[in-house]
N, C-alpha and C positions, 0 to 999 in steps of 0.2 A: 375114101379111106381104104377101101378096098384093093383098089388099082394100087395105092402108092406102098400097100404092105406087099401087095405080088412084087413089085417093080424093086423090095428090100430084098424081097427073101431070093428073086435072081442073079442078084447078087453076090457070087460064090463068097466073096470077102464074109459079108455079114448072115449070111444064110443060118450058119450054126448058131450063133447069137440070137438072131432073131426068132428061130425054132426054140431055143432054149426060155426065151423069155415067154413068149407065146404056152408054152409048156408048165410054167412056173404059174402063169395067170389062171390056164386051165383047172389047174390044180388046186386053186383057195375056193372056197364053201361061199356059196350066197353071200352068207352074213360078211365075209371077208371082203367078197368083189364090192359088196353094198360100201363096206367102211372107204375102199382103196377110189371108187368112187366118188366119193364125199369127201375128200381129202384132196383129190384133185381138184373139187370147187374153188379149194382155198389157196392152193398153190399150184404150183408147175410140177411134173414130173421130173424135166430136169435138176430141179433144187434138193425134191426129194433123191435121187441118186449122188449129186455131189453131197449129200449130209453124212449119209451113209459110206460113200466113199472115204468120206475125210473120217469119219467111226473108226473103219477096218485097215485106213493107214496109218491111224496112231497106233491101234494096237500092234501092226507092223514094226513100224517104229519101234516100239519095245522091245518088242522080240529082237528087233535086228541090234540094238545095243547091249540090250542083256547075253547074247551072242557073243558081241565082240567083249563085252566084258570077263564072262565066265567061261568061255570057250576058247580053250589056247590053239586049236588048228586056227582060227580063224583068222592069227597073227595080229591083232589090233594093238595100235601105240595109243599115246596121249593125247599128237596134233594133230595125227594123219587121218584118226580115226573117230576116236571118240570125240574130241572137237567141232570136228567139221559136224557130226549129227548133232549136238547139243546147240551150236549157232544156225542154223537153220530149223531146228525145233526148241523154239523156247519155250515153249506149251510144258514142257517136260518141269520148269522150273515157276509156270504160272502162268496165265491167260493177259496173251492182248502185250504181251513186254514190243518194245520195238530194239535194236540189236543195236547198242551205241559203239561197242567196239570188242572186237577178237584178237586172233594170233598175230602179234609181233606190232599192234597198236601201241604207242607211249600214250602215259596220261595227258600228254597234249595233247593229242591226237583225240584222246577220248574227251576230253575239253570241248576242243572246237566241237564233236559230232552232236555231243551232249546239249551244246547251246542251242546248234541248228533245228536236232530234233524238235526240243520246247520252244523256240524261237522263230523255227526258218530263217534266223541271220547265220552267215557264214562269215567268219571272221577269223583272222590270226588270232593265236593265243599262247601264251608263255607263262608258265611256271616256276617258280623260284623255290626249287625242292632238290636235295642231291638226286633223290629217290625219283626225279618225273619219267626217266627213261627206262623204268623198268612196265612190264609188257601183262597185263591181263588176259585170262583165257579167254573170259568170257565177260562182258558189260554189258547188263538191259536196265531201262530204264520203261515205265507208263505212267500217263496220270491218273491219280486217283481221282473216277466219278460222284465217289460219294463224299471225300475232303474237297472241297473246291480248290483248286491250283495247286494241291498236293501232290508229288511226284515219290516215286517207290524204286529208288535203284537197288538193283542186284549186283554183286563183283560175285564171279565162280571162280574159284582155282580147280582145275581140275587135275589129279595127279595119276598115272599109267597104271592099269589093272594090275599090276605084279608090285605095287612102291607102297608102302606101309606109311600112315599118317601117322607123323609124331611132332613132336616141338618143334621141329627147325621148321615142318611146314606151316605149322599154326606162327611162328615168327613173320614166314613171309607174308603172311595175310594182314597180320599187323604195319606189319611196313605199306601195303598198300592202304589200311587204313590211317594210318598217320601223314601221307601222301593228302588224299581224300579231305581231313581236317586242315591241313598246312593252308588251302587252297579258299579260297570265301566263294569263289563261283558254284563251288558244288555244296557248299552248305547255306541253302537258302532256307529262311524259317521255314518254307512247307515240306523243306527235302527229308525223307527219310531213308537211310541206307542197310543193306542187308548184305552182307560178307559171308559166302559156304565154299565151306572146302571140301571138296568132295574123291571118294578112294573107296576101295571097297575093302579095305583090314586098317585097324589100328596099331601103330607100332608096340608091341610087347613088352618091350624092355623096360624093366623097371614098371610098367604100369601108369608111367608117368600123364600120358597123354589121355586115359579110360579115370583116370582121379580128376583131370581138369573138367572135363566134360560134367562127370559125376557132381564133385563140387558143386560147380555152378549152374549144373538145370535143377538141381533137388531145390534150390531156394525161390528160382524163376518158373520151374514148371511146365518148359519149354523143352521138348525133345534135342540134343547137340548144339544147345548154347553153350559158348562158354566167355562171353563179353558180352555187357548190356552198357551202352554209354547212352547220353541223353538222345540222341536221333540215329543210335546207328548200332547194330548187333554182327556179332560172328558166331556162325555154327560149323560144325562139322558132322558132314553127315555121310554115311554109308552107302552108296548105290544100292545095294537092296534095299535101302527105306525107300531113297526117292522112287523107284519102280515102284514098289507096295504103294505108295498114297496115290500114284497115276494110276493104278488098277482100281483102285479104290472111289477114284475121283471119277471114272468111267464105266462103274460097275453096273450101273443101272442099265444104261442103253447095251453096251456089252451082255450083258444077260439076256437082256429081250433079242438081241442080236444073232446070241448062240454062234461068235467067229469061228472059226479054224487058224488059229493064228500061223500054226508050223507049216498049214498049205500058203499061207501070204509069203515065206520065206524058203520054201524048197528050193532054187535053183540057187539061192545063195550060199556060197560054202568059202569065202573071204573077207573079209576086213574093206578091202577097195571097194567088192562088191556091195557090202552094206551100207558105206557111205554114198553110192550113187542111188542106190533104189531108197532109203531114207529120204536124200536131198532133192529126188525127184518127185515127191508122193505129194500130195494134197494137204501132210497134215504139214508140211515143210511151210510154215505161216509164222 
């Protein structure tokens, strides 16, 4: 063990690493080395590092979207930017989704991927809808473990940090849900559906769109519903909500953690930039 930690640390590459790590071990109390020890019993050092990895790159994650959202140097659009992080991090909208379809998919297209997924058949597929060729942000789909053969689809619209949410966009979500019903392949008795629209202001005018909302979660008791049909909901919800429940959903180990999140994202100072170090990181699943 000896020989092969010398034969690291000559290693000019990893020398400072490995001094750093060495340094970090030095540094924990009996009781610590005792636990960190005992802990290795049961698992691998490696697994314990990529855990933790994938910890400090959601939180990454965060920051690098709540960036491109509320930081106007950073120049972030709709599909350039915010997009491309929310399809490769679905974690952001729920655990374990698989990504049935993105930018500039028809719902044919989300048909076939949709059947493959639950299926592994690939097959043609055609809809008899005027509305099939219009294009989702964002489609995930999982099975639910605890309903047996219950399936949980998600549809996001996601609209540009600077574009106020009001009826005409709650309109379009409708049309994708009416899409959705039109079609028998996607309404199987287990299937459940879930429509968010997601913006960070609501259009002002008139109030009209903050009354919908209101309306209809006071009676359901559900935060930014404002459509409850028998197997399928539409909300609309704020980017600062969804960030607040992911902080919230990872408070615990984040606590014990104690990140630096602004040191995870110093060299990034654009939009392009965010979307590669997002798309690259561990919590990209």
């Amino acid at each position: 063990m000896f020989v092969d930690l010398l034969n690291v640390v000559l290693n000019s590459e990893d020398r400072d690493k490995i001094l750093k790590i060495i340094e970090e071990i030095v540094e924990l109390d009996a009781d610590e080395r005792g636990e960190l020890a005992e802990l290795l019993k049961v698992t691998e050092m490696q697994k314990i590092v990529k855990t933790i990895k994938l910890i400090a790159d959601r939180q990454m994650v965060l920051k690098l979207i709540e960036e491109c959202l509320f930081n106007d140097s950073f120049g972030a659009n709709e599909v350039d930017h915010i997009q491309k992080i929310v399809e490769s991090n679905t974690w952001l909208f729920g655990e374990q989704y698989a990504l049935v379809a993105a930018a500039e998919d028809t719902f044919e297209k989300a048909l076939r991927n949709h059947i493959r997924i639950l299926s592994a058949k690939d097959e043609e597929v055609h809809i008899d809808n005027p509305d099939k060729n219009k294009q989702v942000d964002v489609f995930i789909c999982r099975q639910n473990k605890h309903q047996k053969g219950g399936v949980h689809n998600v549809i996001i619209e996601l609209k540009h940090p600077k574009k106020r949410i009001g009826l005409e966009q709650l309109n379009q979500v409708k049309t994708y849900l009416s899409v959705i019903l039109s079609e028998s392949r996607f309404n199987g008795d287990s299937f459940s559906w879930e429509f968010i629209l997601v913006g960070t202001k609501y259009d002002s005018r008139g109030g009209l769109i903050v009354r919908e909302i209101k309306s209809y979660e006071g009676g359901k008791g559900e935060r930014g519903i404002v459509q409850d049909l028998e197997n399928s909901k539409i909300y609309i919800r704020k980017w600062s909500d969804i960030l607040s429940d992911c902080e919230i959903r990872h408070s615990f180990i984040n606590n014990q953690l104690d990140i630096q999140k602004n040191r995870l994202i110093e060299k990034t100072k654009t939009a392009d930039d965010a979307v590669k170090q997002a798309n690259a990181s561990s919590a990209a699943i």
